[in-house]
N, C-alpha and C positions, 0 to 999 in steps of 0.2 A: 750344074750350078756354075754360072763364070767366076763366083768370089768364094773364096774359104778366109777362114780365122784369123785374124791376123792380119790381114790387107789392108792394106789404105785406099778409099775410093773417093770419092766427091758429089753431092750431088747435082746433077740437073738443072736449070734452070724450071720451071711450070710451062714458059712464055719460048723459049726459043730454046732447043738444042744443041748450040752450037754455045751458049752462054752456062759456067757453072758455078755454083754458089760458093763465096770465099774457104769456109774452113774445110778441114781436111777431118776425113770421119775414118774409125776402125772398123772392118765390119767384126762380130761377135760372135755371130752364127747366122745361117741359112738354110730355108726350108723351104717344102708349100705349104703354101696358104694363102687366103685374101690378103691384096696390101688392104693399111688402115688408113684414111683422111682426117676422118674425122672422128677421135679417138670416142667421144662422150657420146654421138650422137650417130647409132648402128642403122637407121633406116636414113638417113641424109649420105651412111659412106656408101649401104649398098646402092643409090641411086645414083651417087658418081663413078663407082666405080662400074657401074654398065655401062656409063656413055664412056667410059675412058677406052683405048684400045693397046689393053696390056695383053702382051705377048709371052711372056717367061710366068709361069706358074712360083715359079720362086720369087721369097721375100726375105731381107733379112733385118738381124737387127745391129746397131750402130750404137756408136757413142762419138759424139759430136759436140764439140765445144764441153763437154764433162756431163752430158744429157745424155741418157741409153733414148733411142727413137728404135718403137718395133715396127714389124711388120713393113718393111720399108720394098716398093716392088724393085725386082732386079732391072726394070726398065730402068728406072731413076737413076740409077747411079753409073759411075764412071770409073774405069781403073783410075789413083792417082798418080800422073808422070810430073814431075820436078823440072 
C-alpha cells in the first residue's frame, strides 16, 4: 500500500494528471478491493471500471471536505505536499 492512516493525500483530476482537486482528504484506511464510481448503480461501475486501466489492487477510504468516500482506487490519489 503507498498510504496508511493518517495521511494527507489529494485527489486526481478524472481529465488530466498533472491537475488535482482543491481539498485536501485523510486517508482512513486501505485495502483490496474494487474502486467504486458509481456508488448506487453496481452493473454501470463494473462496466467502467473494465475500460479503466487501474493498476494498484488497493482502494482506500477518505474523508474529504467532512464526507467519508469509500473504496476510493490508490491510482487516484496523490501524496499531499504543502
Amino acid at each position: 500500500m503507498k498510504f496508511k492512516s493518517g495521511e494527507l493525500v489529494r485527489i486526481k483530476s478524472a481529465f488530466e494528471d498533472s491537475l488535482l482537486c482543491p481539498p485536501v482528504a485523510i486517508v482512513l484506511k486501505g485495502y483490496v478491493d474494487e474502486p467504486i464510481v458509481f456508488k448506487k448503480d453496481y452493473i454501470e461501475n463494473k462496466k467502467w471500471i473494465s475500460q479503466e486501466s487501474i493498476k494498484s489492487p488497493y482502494v482506500y477510504d477518505i474523508i474529504v471536505q467532512g464526507e467519508i468516500e469509500t473504496c476510493i482506487s490508490e491510482d487516484w490519489l496523490v501524496k499531499y505536499k504543502p
